[in-house]
PQR file with spaces between the fields and no chain letter, atoms N, CA, C, O and H, PARSE charges and radii, in Angstrom:
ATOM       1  N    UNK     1     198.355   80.830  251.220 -0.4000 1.5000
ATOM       2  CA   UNK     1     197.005   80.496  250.823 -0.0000 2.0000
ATOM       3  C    UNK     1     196.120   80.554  252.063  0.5500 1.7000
ATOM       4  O    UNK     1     196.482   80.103  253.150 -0.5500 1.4000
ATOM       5  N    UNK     2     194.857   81.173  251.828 -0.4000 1.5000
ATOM       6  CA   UNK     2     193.705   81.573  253.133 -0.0000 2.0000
ATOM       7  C    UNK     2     192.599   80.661  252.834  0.5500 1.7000
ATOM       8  O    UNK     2     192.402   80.504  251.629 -0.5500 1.4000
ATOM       9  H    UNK     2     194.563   81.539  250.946  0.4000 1.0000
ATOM      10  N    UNK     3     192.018   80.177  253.435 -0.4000 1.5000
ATOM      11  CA   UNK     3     191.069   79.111  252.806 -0.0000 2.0000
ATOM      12  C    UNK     3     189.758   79.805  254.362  0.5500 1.7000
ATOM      13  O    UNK     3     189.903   79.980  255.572 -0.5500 1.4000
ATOM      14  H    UNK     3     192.178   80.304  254.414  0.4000 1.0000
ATOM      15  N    UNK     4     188.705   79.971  253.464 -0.4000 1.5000
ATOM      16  CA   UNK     4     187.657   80.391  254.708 -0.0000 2.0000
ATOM      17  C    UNK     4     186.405   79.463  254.025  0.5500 1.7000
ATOM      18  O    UNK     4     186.350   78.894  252.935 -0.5500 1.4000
ATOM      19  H    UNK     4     188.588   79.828  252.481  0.4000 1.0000
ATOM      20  N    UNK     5     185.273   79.574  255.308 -0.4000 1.5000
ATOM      21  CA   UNK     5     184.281   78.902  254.933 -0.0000 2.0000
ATOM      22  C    UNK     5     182.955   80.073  254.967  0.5500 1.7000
ATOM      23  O    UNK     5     182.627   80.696  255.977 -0.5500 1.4000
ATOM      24  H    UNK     5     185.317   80.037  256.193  0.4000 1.0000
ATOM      25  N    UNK     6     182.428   80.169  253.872 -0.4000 1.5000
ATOM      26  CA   UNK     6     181.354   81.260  254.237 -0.0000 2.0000
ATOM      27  C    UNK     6     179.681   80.547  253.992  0.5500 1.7000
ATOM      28  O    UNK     6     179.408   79.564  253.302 -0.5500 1.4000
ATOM      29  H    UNK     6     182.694   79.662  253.052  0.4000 1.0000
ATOM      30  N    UNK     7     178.818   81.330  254.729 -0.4000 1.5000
ATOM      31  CA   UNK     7     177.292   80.460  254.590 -0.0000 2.0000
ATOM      32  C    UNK     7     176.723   81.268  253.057  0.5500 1.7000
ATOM      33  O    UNK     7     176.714   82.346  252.464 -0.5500 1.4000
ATOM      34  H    UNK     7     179.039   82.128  255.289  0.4000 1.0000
ATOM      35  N    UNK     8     176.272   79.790  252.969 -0.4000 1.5000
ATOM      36  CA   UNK     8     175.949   80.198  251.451 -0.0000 2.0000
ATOM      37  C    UNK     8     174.525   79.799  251.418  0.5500 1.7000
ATOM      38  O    UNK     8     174.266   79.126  250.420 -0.5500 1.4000
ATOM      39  H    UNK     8     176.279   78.914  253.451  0.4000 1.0000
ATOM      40  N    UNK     9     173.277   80.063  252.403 -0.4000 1.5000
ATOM      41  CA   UNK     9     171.991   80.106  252.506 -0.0000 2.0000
ATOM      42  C    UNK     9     171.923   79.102  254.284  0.5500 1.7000
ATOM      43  O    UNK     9     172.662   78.698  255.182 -0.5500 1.4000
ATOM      44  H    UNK     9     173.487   80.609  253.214  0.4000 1.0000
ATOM      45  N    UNK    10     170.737   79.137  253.939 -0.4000 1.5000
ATOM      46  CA   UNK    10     170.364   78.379  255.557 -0.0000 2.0000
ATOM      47  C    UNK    10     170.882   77.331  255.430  0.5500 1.7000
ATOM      48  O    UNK    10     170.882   76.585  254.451 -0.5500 1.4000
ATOM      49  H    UNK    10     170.137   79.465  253.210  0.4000 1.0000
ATOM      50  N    UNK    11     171.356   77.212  256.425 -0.4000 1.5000
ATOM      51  CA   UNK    11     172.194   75.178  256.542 -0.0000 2.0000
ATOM      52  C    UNK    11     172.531   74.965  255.645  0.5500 1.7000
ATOM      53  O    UNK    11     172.292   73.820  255.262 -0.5500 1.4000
ATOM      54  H    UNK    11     171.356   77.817  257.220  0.4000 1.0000
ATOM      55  N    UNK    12     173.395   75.995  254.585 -0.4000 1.5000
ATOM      56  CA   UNK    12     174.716   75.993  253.455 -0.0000 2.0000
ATOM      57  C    UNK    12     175.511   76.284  253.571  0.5500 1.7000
ATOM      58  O    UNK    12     175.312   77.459  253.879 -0.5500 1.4000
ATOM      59  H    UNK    12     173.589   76.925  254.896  0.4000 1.0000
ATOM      60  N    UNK    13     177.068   76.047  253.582 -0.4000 1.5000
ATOM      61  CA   UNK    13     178.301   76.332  253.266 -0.0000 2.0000
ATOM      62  C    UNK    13     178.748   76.248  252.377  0.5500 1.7000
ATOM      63  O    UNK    13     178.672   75.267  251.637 -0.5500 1.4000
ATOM      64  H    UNK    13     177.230   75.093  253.332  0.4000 1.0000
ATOM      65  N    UNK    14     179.540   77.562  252.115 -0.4000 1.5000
ATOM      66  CA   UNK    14     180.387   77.550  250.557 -0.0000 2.0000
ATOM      67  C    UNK    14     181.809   77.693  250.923  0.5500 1.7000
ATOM      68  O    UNK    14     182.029   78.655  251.659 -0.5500 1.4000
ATOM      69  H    UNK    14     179.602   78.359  252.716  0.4000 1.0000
ATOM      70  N    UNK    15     182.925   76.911  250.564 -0.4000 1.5000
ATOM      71  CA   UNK    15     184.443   76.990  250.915 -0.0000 2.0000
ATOM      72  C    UNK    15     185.329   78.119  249.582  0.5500 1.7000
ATOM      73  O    UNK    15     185.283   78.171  248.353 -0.5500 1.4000
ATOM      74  H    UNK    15     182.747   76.129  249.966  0.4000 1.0000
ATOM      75  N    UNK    16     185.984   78.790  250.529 -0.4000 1.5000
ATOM      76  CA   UNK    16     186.441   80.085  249.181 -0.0000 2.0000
ATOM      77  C    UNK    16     187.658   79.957  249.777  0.5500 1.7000
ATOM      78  O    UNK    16     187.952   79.909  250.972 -0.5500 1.4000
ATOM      79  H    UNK    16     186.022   78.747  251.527  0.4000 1.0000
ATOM      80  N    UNK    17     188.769   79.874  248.150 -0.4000 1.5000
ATOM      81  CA   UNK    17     190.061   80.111  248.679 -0.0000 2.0000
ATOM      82  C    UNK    17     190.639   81.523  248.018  0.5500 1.7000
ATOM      83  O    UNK    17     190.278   82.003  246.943 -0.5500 1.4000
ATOM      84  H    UNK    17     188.530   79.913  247.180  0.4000 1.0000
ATOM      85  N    UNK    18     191.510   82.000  248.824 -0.4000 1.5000
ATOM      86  CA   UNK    18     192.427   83.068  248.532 -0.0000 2.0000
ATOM      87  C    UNK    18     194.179   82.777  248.317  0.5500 1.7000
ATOM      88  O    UNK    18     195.083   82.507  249.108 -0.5500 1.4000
ATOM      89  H    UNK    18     191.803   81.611  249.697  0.4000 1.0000
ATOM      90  N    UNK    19     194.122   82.967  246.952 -0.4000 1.5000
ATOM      91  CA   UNK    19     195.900   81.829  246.072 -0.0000 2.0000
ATOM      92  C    UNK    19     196.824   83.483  247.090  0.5500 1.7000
ATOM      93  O    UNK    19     197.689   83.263  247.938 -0.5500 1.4000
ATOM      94  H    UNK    19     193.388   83.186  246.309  0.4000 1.0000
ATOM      95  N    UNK    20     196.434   84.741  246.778 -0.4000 1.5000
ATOM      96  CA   UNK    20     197.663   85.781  247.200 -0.0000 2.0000
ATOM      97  C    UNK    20     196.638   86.730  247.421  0.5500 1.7000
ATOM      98  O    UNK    20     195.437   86.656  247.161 -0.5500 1.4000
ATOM      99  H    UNK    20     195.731   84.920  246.089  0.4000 1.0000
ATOM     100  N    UNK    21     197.514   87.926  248.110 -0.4000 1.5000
ATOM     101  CA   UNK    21     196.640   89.071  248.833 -0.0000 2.0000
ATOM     102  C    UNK    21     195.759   89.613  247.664  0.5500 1.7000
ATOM     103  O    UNK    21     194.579   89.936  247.800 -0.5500 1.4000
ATOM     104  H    UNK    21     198.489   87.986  248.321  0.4000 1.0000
ATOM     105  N    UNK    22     196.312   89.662  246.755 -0.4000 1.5000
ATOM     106  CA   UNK    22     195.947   90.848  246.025 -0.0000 2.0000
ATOM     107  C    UNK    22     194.923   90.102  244.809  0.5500 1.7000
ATOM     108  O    UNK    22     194.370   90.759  243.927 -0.5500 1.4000
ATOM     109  H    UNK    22     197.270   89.399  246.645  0.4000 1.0000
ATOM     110  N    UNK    23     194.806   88.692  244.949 -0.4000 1.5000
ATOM     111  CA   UNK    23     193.834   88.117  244.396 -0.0000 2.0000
ATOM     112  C    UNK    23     192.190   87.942  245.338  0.5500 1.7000
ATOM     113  O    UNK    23     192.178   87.604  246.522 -0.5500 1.4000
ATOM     114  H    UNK    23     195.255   88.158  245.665  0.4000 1.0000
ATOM     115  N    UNK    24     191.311   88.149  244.790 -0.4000 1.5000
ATOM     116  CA   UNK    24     189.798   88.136  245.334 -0.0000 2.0000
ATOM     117  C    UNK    24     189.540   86.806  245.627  0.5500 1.7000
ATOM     118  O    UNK    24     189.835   86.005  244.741 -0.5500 1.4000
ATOM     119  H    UNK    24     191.321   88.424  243.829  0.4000 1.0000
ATOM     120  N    UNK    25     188.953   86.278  246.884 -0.4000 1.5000
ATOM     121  CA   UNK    25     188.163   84.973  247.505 -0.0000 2.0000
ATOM     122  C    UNK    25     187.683   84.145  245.703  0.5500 1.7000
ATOM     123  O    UNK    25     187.183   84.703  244.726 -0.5500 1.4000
ATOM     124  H    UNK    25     188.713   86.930  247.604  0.4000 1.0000
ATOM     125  N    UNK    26     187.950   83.206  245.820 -0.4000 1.5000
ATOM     126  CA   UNK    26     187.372   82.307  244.694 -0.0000 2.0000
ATOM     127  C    UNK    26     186.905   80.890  245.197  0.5500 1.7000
ATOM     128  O    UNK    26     187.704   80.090  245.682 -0.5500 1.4000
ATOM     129  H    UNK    26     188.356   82.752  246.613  0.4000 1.0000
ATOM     130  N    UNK    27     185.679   80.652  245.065 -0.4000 1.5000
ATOM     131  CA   UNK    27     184.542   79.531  245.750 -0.0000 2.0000
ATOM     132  C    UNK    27     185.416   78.463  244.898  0.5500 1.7000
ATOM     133  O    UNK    27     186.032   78.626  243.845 -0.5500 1.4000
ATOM     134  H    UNK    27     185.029   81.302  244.671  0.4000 1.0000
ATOM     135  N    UNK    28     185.259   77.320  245.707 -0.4000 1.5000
ATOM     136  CA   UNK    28     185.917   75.787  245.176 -0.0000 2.0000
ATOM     137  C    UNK    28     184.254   75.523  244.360  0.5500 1.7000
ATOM     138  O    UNK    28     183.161   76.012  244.643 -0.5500 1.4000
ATOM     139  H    UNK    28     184.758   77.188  246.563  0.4000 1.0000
ATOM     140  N    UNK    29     184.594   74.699  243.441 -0.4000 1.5000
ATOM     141  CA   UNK    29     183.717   74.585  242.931 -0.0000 2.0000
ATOM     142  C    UNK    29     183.620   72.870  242.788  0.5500 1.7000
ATOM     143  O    UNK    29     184.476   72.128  243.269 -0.5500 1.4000
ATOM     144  H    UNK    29     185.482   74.302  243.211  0.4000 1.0000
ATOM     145  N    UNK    30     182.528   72.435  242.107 -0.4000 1.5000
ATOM     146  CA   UNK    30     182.638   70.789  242.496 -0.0000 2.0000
ATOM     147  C    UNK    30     181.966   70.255  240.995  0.5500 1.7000
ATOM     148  O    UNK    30     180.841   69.798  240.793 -0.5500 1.4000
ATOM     149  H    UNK    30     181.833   73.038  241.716  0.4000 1.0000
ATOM     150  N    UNK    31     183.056   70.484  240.054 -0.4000 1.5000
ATOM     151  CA   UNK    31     181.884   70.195  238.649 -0.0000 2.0000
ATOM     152  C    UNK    31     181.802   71.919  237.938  0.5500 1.7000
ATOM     153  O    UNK    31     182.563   72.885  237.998 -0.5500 1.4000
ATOM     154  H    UNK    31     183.970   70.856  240.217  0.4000 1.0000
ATOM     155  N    UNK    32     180.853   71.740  237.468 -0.4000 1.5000
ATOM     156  CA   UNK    32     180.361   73.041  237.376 -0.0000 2.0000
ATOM     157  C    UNK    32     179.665   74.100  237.665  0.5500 1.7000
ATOM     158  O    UNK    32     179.295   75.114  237.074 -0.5500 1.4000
ATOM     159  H    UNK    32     180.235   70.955  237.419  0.4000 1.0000
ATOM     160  N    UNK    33     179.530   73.488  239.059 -0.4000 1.5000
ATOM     161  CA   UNK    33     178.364   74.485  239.616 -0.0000 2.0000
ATOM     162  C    UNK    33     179.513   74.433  241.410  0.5500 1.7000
ATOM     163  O    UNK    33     180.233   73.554  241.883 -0.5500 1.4000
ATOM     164  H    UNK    33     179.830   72.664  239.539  0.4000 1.0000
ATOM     165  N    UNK    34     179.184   75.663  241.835 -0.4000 1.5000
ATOM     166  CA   UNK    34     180.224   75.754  243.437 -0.0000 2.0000
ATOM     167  C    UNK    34     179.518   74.567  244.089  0.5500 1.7000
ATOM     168  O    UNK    34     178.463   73.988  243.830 -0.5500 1.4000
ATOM     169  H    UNK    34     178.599   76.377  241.451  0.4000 1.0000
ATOM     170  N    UNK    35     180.942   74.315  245.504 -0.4000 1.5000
ATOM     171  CA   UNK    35     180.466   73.570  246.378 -0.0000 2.0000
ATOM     172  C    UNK    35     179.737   73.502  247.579  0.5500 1.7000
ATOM     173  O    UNK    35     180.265   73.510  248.691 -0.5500 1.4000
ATOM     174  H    UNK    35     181.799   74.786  245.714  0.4000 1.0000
ATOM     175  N    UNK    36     178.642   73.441  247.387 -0.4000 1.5000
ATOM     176  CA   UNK    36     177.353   73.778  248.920 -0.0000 2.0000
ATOM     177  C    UNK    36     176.655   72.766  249.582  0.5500 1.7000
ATOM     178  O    UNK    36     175.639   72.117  249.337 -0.5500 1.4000
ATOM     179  H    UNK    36     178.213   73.435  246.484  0.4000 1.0000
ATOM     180  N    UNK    37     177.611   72.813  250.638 -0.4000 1.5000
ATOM     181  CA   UNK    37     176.911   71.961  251.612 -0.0000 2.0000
ATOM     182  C    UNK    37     177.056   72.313  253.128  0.5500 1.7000
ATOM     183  O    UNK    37     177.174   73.465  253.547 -0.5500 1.4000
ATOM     184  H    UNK    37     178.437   73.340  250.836  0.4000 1.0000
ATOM     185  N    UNK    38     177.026   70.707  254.232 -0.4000 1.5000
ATOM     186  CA   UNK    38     176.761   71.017  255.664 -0.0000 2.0000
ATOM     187  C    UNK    38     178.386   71.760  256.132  0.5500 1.7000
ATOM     188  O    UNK    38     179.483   71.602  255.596 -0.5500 1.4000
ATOM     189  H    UNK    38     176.930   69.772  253.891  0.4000 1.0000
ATOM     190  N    UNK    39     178.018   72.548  257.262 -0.4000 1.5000
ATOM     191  CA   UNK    39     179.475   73.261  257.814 -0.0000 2.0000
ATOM     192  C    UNK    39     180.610   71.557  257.809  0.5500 1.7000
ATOM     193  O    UNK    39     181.749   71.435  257.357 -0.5500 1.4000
ATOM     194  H    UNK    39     177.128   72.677  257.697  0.4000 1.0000
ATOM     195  N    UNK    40     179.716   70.478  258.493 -0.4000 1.5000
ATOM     196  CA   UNK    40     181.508   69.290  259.022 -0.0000 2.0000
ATOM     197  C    UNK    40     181.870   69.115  257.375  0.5500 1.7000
ATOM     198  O    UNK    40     183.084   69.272  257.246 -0.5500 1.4000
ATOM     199  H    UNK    40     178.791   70.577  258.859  0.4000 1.0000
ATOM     200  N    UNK    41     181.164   68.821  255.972 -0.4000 1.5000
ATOM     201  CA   UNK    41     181.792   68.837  254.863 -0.0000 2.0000
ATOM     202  C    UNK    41     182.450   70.192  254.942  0.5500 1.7000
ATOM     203  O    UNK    41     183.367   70.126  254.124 -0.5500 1.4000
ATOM     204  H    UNK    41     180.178   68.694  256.077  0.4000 1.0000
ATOM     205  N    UNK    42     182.459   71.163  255.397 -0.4000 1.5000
ATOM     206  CA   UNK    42     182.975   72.446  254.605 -0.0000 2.0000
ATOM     207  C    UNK    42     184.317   72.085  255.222  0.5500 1.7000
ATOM     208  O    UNK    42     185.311   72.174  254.501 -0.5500 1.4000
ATOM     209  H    UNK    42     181.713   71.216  256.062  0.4000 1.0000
ATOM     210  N    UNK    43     184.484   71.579  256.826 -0.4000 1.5000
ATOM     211  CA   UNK    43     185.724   71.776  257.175 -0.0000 2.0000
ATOM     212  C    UNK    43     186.582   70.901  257.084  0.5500 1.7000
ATOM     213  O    UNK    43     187.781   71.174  257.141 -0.5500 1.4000
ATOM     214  H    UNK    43     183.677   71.506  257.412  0.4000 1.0000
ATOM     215  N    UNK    44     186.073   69.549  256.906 -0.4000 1.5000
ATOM     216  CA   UNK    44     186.602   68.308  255.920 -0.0000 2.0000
ATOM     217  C    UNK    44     187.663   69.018  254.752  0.5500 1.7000
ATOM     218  O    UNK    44     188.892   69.070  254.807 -0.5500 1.4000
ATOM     219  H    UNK    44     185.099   69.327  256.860  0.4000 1.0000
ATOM     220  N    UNK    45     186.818   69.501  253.763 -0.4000 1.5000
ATOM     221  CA   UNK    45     187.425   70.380  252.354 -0.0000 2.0000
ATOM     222  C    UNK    45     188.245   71.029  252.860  0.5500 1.7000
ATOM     223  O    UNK    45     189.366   70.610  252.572 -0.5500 1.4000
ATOM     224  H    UNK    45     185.819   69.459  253.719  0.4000 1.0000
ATOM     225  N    UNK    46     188.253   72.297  253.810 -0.4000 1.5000
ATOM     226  CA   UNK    46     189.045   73.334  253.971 -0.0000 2.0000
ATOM     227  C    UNK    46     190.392   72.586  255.081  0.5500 1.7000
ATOM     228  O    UNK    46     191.285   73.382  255.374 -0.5500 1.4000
ATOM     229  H    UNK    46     187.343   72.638  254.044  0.4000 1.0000
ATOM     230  N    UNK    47     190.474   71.687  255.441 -0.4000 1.5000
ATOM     231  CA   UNK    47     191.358   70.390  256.034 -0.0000 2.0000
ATOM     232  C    UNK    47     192.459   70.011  254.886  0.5500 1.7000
ATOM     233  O    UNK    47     193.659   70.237  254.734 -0.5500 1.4000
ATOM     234  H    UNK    47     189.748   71.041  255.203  0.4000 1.0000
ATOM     235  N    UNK    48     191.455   69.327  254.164 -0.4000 1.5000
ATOM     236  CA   UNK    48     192.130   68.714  252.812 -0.0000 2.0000
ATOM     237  C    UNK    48     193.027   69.720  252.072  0.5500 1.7000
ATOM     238  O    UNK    48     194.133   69.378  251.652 -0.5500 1.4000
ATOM     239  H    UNK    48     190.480   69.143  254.288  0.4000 1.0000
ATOM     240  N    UNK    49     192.516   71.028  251.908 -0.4000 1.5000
ATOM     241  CA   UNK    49     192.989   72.048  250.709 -0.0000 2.0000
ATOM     242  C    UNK    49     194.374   72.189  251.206  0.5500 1.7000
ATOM     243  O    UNK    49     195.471   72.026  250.672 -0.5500 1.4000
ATOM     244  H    UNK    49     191.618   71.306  252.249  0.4000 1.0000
ATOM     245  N    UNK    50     193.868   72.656  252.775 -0.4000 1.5000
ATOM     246  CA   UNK    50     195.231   73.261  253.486 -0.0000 2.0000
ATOM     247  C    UNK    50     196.635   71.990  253.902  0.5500 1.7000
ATOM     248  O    UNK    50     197.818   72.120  254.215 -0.5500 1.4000
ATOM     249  H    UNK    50     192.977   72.788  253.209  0.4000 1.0000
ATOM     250  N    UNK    51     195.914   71.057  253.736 -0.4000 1.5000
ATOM     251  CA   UNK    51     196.922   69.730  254.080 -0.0000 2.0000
ATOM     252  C    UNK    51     197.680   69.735  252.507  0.5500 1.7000
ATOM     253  O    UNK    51     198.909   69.683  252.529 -0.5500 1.4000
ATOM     254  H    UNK    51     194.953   70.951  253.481  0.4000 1.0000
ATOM     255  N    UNK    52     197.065   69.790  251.278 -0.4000 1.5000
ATOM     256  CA   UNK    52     197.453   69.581  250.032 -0.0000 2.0000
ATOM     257  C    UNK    52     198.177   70.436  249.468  0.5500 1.7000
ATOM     258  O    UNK    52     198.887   70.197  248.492 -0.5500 1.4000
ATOM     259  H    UNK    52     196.066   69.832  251.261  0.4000 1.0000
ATOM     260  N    UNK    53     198.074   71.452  249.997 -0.4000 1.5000
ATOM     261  CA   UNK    53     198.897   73.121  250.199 -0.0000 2.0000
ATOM     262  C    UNK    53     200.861   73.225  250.879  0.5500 1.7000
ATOM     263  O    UNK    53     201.896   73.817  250.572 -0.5500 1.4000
ATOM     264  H    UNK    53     197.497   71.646  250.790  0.4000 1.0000
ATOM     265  N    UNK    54     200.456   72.378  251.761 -0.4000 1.5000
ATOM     266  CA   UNK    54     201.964   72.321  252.472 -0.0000 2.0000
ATOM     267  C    UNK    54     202.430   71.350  251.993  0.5500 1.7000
ATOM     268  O    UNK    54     203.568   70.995  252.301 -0.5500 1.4000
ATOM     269  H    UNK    54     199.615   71.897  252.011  0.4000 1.0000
């Protein structure tokens, strides 16, 4: 599992994970709408995913 953080407008971050190669980036989402916020939340999340992963 690849977990990246990409900007998702000015002073937005969006966290996208990748499950296998051959599957496309898919945004975490928070509800029903994706999750966008400051970069230290993005890397908080992308912390958590990858800790919950192993």
């Amino acid at each position: 599992m690849k977990v990246r953080i990409v900007q998702a407008g000015i002073c937005l971050c969006e966290v996208e994970v990748k499950r296998a190669w051959y599957l496309p980036w898919q945004t975490v989402y928070d509800g029903c709408l994706p999750w966008r916020g400051s970069y230290a939340k993005a890397k908080k999340i992308k912390a958590k995913i990858l800790e919950d992963y192993e």
